[in-house]
C-alpha positions as a Markdown table, in Angstrom:
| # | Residue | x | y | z |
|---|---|---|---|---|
| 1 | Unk | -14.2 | -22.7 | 24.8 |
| 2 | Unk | -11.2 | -20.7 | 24.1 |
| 3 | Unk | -8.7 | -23.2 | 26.1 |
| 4 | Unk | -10.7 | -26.3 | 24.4 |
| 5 | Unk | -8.5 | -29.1 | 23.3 |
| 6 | Unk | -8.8 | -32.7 | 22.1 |
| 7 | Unk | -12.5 | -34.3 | 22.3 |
| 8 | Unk | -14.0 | -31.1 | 23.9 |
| 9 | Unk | -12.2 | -28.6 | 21.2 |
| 10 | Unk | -14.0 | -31.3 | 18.4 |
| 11 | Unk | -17.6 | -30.9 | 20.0 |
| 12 | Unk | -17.4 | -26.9 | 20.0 |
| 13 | Unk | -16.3 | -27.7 | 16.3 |
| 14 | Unk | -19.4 | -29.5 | 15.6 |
| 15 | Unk | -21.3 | -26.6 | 17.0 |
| 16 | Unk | -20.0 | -24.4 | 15.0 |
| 17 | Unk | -19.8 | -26.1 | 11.6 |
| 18 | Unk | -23.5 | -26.8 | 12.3 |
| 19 | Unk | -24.0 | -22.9 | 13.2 |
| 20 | Unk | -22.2 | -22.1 | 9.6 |
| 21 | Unk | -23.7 | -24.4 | 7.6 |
| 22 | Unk | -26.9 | -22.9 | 8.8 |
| 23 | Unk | -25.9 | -19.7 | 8.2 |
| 24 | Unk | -24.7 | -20.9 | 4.0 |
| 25 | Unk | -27.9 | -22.0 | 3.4 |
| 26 | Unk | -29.5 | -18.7 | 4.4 |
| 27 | Unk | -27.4 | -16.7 | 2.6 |
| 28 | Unk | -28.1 | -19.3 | -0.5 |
| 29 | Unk | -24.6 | -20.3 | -0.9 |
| 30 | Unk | -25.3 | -24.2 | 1.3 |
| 31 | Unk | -21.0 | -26.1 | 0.9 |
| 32 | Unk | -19.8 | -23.4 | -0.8 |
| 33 | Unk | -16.6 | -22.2 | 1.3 |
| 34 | Unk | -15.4 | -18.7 | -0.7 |
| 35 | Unk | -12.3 | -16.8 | -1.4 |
| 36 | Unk | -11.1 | -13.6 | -3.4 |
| 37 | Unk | -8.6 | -13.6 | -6.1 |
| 38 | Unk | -6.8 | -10.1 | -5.6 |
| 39 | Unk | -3.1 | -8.5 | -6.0 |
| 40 | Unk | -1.5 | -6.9 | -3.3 |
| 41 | Unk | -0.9 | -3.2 | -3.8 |
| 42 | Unk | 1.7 | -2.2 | -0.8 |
| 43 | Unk | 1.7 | 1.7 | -1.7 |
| 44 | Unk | 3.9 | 2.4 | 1.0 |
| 45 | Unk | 5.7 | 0.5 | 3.9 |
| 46 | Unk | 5.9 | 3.8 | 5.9 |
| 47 | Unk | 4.3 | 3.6 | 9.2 |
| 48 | Unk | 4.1 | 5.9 | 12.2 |
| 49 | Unk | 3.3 | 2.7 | 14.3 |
| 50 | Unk | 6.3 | 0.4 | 16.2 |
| 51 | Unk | 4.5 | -2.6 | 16.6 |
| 52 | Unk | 7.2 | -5.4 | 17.4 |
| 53 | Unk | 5.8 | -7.9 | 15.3 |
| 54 | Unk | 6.1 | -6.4 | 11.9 |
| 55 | Unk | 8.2 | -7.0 | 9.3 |
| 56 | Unk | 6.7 | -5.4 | 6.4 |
| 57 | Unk | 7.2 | -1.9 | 7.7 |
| 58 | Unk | 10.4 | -0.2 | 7.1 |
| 59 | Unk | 12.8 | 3.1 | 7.3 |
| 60 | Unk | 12.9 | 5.6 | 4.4 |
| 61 | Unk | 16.6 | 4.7 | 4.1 |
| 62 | Unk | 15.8 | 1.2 | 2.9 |
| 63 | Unk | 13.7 | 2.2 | 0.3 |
| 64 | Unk | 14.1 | 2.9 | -2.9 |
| 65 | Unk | 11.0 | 4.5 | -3.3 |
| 66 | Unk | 8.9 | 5.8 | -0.7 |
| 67 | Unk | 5.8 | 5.5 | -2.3 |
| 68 | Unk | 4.8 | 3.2 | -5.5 |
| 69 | Unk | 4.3 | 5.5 | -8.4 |
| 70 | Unk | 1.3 | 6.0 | -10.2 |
| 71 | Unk | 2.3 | 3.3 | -13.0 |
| 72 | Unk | 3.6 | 0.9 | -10.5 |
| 73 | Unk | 0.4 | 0.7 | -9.1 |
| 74 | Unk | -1.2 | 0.3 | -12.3 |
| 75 | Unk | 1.5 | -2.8 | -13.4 |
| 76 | Unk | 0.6 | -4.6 | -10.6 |
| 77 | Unk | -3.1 | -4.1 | -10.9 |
| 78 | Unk | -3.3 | -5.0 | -14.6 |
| 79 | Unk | -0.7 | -8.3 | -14.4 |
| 80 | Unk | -3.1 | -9.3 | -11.7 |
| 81 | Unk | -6.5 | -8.6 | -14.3 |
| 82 | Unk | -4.5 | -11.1 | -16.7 |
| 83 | Unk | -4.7 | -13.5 | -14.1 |
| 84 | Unk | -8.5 | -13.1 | -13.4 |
| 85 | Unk | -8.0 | -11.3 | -10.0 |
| 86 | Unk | -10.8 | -9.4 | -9.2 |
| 87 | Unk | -9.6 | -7.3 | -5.8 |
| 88 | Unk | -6.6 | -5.0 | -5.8 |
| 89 | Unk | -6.4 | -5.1 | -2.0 |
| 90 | Unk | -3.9 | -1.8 | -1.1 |
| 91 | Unk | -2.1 | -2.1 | 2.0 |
| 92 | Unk | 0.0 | 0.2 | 4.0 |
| 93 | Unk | 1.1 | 2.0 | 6.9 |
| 94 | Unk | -0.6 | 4.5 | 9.2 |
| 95 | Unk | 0.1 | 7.6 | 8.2 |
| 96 | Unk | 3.8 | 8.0 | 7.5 |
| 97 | Unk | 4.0 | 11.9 | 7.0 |
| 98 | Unk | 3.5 | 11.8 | 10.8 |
| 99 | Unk | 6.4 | 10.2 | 11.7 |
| 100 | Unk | 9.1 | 11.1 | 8.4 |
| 101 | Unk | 9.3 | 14.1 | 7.2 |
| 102 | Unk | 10.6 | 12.5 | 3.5 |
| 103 | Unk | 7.5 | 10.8 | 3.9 |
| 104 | Unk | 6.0 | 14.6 | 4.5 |
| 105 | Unk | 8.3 | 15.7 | 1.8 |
| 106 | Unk | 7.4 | 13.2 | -1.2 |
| 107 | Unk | 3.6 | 14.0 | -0.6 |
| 108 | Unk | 4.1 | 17.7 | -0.8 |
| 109 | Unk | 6.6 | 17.3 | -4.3 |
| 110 | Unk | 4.2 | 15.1 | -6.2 |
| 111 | Unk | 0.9 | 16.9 | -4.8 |
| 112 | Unk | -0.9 | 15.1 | -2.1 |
| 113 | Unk | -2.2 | 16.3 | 0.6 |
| 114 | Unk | -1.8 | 13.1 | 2.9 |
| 115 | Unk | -1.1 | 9.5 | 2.1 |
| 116 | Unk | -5.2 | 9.2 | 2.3 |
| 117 | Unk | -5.2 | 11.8 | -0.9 |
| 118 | Unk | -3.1 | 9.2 | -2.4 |
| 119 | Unk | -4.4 | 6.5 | -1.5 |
| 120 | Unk | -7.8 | 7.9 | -2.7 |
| 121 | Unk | -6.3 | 8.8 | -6.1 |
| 122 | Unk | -4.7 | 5.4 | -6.7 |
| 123 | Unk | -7.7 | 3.3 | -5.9 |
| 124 | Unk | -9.6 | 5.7 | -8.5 |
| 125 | Unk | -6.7 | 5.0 | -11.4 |
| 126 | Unk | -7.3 | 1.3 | -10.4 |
| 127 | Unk | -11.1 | 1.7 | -10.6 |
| 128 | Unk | -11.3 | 4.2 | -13.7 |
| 129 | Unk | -8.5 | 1.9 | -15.4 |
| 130 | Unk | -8.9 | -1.7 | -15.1 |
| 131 | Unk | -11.7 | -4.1 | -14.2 |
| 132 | Unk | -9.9 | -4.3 | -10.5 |
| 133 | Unk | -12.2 | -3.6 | -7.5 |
| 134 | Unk | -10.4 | -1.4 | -5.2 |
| 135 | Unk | -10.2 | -2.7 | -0.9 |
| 136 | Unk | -8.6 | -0.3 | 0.9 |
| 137 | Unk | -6.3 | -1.1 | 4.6 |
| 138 | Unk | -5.0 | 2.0 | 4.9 |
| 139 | Unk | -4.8 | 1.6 | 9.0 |
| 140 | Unk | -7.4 | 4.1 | 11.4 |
| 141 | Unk | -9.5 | 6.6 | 9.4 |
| 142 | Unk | -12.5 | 8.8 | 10.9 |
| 143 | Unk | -15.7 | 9.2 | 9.6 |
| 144 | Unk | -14.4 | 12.1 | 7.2 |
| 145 | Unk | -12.4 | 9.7 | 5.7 |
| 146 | Unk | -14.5 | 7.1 | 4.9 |
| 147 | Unk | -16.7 | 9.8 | 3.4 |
| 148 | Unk | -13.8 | 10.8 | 0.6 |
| 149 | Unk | -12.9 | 7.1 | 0.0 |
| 150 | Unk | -15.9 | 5.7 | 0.0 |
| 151 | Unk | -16.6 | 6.4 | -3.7 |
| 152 | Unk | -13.6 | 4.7 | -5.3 |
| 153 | Unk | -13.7 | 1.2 | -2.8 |
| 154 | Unk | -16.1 | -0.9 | -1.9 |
| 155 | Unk | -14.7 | -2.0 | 0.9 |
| 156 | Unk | -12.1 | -1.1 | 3.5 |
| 157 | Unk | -10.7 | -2.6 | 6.3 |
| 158 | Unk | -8.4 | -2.9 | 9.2 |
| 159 | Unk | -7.6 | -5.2 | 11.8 |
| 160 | Unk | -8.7 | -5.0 | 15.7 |
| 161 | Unk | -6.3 | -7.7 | 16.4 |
| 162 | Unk | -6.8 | -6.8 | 20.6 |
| 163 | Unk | -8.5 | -4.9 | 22.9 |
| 164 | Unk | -6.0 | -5.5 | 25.8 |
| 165 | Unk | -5.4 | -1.9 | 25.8 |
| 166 | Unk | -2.0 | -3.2 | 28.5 |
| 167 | Unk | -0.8 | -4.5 | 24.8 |
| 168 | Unk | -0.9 | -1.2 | 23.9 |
| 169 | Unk | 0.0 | 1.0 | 27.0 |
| 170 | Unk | 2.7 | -0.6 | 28.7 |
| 171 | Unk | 6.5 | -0.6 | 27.9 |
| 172 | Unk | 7.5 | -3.4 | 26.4 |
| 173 | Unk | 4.0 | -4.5 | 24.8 |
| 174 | Unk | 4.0 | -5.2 | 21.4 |
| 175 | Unk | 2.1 | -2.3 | 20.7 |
| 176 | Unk | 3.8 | 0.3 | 22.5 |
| 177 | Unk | 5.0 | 3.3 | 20.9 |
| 178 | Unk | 2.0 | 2.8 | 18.2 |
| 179 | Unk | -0.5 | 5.5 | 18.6 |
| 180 | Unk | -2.8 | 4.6 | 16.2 |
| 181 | Unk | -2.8 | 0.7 | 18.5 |
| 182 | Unk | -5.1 | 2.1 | 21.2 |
| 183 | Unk | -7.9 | -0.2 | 21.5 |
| 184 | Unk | -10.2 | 2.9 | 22.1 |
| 185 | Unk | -8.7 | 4.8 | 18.4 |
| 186 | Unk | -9.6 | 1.0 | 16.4 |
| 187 | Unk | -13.2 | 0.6 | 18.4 |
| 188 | Unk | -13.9 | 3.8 | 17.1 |
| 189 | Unk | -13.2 | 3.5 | 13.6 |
| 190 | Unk | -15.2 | 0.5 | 13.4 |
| 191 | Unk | -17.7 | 2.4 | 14.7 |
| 192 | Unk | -17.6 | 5.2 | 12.2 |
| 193 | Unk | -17.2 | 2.8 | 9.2 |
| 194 | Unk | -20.6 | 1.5 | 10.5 |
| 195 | Unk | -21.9 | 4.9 | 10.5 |
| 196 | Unk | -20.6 | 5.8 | 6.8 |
| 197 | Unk | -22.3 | 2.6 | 5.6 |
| 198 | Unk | -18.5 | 1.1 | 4.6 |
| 199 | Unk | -18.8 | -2.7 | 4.3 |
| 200 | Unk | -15.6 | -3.4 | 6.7 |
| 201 | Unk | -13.2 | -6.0 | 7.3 |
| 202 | Unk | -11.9 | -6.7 | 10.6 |
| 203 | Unk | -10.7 | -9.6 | 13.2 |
| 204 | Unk | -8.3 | -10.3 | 15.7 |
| 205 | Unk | -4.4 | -11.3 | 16.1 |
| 206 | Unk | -4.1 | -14.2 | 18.5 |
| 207 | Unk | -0.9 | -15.2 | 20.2 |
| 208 | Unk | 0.9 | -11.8 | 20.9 |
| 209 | Unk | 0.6 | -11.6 | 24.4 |
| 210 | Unk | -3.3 | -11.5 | 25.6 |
| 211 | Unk | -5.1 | -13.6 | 28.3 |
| 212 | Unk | -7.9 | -15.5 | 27.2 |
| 213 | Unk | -10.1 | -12.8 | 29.0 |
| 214 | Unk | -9.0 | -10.5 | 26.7 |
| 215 | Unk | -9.3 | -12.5 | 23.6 |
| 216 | Unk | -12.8 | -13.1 | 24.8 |
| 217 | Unk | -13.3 | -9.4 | 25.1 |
| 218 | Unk | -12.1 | -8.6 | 21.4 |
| 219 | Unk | -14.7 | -11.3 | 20.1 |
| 220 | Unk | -17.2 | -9.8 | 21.9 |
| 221 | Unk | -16.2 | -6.2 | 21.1 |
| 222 | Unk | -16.6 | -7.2 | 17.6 |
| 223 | Unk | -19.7 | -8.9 | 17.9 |
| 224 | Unk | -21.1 | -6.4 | 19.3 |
| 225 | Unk | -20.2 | -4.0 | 16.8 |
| 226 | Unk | -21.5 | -5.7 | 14.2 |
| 227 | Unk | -24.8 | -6.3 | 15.5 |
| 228 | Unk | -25.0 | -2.3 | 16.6 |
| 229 | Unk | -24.1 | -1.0 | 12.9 |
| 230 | Unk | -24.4 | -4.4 | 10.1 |
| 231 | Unk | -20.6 | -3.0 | 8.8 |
| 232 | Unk | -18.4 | -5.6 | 9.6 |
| 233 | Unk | -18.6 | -7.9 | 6.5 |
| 234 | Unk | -16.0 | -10.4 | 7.8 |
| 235 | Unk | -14.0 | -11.4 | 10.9 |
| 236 | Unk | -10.6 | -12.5 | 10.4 |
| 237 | Unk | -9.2 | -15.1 | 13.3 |
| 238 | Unk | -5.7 | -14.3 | 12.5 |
| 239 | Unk | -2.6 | -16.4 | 14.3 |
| 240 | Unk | 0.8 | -15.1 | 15.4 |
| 241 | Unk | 3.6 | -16.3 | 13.1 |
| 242 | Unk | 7.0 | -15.0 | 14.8 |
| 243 | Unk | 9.1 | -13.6 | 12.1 |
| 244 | Unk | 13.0 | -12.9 | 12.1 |
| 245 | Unk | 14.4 | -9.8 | 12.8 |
| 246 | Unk | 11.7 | -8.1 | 15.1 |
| 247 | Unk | 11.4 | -7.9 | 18.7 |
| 248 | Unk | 9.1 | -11.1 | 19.0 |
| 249 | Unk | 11.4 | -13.3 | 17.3 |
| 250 | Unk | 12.0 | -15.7 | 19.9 |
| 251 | Unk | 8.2 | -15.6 | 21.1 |
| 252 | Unk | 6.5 | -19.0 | 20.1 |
| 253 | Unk | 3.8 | -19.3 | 17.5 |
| 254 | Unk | 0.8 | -19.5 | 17.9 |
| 255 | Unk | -0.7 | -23.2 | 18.5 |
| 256 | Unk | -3.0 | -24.4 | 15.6 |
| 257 | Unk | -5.7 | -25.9 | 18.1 |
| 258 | Unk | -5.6 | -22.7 | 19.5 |
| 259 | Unk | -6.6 | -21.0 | 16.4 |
| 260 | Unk | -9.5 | -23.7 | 15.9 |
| 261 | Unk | -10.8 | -23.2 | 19.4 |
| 262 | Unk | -10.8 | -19.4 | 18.5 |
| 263 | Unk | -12.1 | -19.9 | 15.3 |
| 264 | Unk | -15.2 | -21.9 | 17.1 |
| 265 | Unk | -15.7 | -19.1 | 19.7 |
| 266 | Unk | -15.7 | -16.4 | 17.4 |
| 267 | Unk | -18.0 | -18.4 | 15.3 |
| 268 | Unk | -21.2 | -19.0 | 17.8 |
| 269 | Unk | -20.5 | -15.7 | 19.8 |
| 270 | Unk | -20.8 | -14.2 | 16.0 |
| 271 | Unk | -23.7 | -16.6 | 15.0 |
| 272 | Unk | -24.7 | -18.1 | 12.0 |
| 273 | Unk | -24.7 | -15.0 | 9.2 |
| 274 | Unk | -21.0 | -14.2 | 10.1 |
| 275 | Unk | -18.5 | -14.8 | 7.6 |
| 276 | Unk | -15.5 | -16.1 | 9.3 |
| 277 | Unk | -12.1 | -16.3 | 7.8 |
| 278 | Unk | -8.7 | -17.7 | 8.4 |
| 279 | Unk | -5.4 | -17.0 | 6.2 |
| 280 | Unk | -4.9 | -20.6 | 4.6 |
| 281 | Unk | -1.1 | -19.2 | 4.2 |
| 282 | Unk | -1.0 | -19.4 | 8.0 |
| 283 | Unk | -2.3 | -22.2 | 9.2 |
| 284 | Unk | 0.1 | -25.0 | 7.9 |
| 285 | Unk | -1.6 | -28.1 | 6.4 |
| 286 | Unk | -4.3 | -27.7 | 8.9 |
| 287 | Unk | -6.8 | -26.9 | 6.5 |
| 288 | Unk | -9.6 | -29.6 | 7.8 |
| 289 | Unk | -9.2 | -28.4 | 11.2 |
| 290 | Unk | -9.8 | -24.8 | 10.9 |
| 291 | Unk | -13.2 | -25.7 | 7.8 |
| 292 | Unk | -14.3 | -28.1 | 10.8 |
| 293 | Unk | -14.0 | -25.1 | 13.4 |
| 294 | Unk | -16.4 | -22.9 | 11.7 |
| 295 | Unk | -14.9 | -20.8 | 9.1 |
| 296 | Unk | -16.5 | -20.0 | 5.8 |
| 297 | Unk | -13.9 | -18.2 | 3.8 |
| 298 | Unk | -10.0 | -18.8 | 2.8 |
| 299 | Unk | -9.5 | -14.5 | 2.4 |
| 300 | Unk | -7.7 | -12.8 | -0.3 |
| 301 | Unk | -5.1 | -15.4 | -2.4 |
| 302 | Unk | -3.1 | -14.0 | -4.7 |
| 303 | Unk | -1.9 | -16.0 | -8.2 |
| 304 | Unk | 0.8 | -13.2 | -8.8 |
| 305 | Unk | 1.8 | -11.0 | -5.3 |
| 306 | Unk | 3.5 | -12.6 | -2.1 |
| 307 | Unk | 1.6 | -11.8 | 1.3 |
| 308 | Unk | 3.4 | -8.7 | 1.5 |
| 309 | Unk | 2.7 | -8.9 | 5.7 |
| 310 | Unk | 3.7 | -12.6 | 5.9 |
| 311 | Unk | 6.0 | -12.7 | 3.0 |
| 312 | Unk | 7.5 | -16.0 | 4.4 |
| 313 | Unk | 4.0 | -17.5 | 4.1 |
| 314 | Unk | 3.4 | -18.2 | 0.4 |
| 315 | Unk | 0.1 | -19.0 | -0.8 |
| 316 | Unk | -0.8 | -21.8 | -1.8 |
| 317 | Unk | -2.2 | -22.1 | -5.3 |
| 318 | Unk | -5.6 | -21.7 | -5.8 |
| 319 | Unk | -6.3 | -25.8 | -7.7 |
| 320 | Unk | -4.7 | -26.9 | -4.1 |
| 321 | Unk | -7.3 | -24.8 | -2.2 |
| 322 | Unk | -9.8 | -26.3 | -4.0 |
| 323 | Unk | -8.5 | -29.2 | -3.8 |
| 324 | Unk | -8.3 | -29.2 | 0.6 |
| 325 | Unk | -11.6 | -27.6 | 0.8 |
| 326 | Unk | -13.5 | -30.4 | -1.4 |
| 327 | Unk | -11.6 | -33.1 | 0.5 |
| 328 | Unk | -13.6 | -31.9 | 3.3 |
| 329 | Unk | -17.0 | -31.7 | 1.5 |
| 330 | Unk | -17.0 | -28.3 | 0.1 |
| 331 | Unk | -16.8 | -26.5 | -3.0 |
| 332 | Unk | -14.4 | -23.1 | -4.0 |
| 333 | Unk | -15.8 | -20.1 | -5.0 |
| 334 | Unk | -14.9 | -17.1 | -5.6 |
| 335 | Unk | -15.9 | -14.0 | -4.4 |
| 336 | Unk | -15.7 | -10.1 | -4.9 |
| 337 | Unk | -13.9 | -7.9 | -1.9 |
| 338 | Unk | -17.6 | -6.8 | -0.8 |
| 339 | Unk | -19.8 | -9.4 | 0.3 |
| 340 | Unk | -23.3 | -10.4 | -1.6 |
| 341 | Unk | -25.4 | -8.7 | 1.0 |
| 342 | Unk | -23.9 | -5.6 | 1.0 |
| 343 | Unk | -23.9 | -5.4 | -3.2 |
| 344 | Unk | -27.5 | -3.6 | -3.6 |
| 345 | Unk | -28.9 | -0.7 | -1.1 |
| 346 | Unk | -27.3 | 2.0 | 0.6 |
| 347 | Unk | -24.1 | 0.0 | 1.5 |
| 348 | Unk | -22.3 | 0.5 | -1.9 |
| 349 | Unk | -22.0 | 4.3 | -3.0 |
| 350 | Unk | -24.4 | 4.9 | -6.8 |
| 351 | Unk | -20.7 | 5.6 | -8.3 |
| 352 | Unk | -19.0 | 2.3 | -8.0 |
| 353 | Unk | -22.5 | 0.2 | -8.2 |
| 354 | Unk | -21.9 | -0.2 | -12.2 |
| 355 | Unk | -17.8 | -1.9 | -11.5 |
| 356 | Unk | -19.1 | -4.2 | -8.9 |
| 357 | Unk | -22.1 | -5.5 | -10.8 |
| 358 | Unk | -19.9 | -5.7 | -13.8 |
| 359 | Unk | -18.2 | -8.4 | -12.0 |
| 360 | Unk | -21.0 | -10.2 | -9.5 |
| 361 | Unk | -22.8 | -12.9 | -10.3 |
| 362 | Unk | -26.7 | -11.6 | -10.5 |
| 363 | Unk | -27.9 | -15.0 | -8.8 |
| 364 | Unk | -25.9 | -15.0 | -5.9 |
| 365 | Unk | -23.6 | -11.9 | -5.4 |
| 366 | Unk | -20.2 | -13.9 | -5.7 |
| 367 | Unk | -17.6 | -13.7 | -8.4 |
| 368 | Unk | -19.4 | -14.0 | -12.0 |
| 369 | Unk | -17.5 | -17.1 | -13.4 |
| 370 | Unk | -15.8 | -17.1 | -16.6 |
């Protein structure tokens, strides 16, 4: 399924359209494709990781600032409530002060115990301050993280990308050198956000160097994940886009039919209640292909911040994602960061219940229009 092309990758697409349009009309939403207005908060672009693909990652030396200030976070969050944005999603690297000691430095000066403590402490300005709904990718945290953040986000997430653990292990992968890369470290942090009751985002990177075995693996991986703890929220089927000045430059993108075929895998190995995503800012003008393959959500789209990971990827405006998705029978909505099933109960801490209903729609769960 994963190598289908042509006639064959169109019949796994029909399988799993039918499989999500199953799954919309039992979660009440039936042609309703979704997406979440949101700014992009990059508090640092530290990271003790090497991974040889990134480009939003950098050196103290090229920064003017290590971290964003407390009112720099605020700017950004409050333009983006002007614009109706309803998800300041904060982004970063893995634990800086691990690797730099000015990253070390700047935490100890301005009273932070870790780049968590400030995350944690931004996300509540964002919370206690504007109407904003805080989703935190803040790279691997353990179980006594997601305890302290849990009560100013209502979501988190991070990426699985692989579990080719080779990727990861051997010289010249494009993982090497990252510690916080190992298959075994991300598995288990999926795990614990289970445990804490985190509604979680997660997916994988195709194109950077895995067999189809192993792609298969990380679908599985995450399928199996979900069933064993109901966390995972959302998959993300996520395409290599080389980008200049890394070590993968010259490596080729990855094919569009490729990302449809994964799409459709991930889709019925997931089953019907999944909600499946792919970044319309990475896919080209393939829009129709990847809504025929099975997805059921366009992701975060910003009206005022670049994709701060793919900055040469603008987004495209939010009338002409509307626009794509209805020429292929569905309607745009908009969502909140934590999905409609995961609103009531014991999946959203008593504390941030009151800022998320604030903004939900009581019918359905989904962004409350106007």
């Amino acid at each position: 399924m994963l190598q289908a092309k042509g006639e064959d990758l169109r019949a796994i697409g029909k399988d799993a359209s039918r499989m999500r349009d199953e799954g919309l009309v039992s979660a009440g939403r039936p042609g309703i494709i979704t997406y979440s207005r949101k700014v992009f908060i990059p508090l640092t672009r530290l990271c003790r990781d090497r991974c040889a693909y990134c480009t939003f990652v950098t050196v103290p030396g090229r920064l003017e600032s290590l971290y964003l200030s407390e009112d720099e976070v605020l700017a950004i969050a409050r333009e983006g409530e002007k614009l109706g944005c309803k998800e300041a999603l904060f982004t970063l690297g893995d634990q800086p002060e691990a690797r730099w000691k000015q990253a070390r430095q700047w935490l100890d000066d301005h009273g932070y115990s870790s780049t968590l403590d400030y995350v944690r402490a931004m996300a509540a300005r964002v919370l206690e301050e504007t109407s904003l709904l805080p989703h935190l990718n803040p790279g691997v945290m353990t179980a006594a993280d997601f305890s302290r953040l849990r009560p100013v986000a209502p979501s988190m997430g991070m990426m699985l990308e692989t579990t080719a653990t080779r990727l990861y292990s051997e010289r010249g992968g494009p993982h090497f050198g990252s510690p916080d890369k190992d298959p075994a470290v991300r598995l288990r942090c999926l795990e614990d956000a289970g445990r804490s009751k985190v509604p979680f985002t997660s997916g994988i990177l195709i194109g950077i160097g895995e067999t189809y075995a192993e792609r298969a693996d990380s679908i599985f991986a995450l399928a199996e994940i979900a069933r064993e703890y109901g966390g995972i929220q959302e998959v993300i089927v996520q395409n290599f886009r080389a980008k200049p000045a890394t070590k993968m430059r010259g490596v080729p993108d990855a094919d569009l039919e490729e990302l449809a075929a994964t799409i459709a895998t991930a889709r019925i190995v997931l089953g019907p209640d999944a909600r499946v995503q792919a970044p319309p800012n990475l896919v080209g003008d393939e829009f129709q292909l990847m809504l025929d393959a099975g997805i059921d959500d366009w992701g975060g789209v910003s009206p005022l911040t670049p994709d701060h990971v793919n900055p040469e990827r603008p987004w495209p405006q939010i009338d002409e994602l509307a626009r794509r998705t209805a020429e292929a029978g569905f309607t745009l909505k908009e969502r909140l960061t934590i999905y409609p099933p995961y609103i009531t109960g014991e999946w959203l801490d008593p504390g941030i219940a009151p800022h998320v209903a604030a903004l939900a729609d009581p019918e359905n769960g989904l962004a409350r229009e106007g």
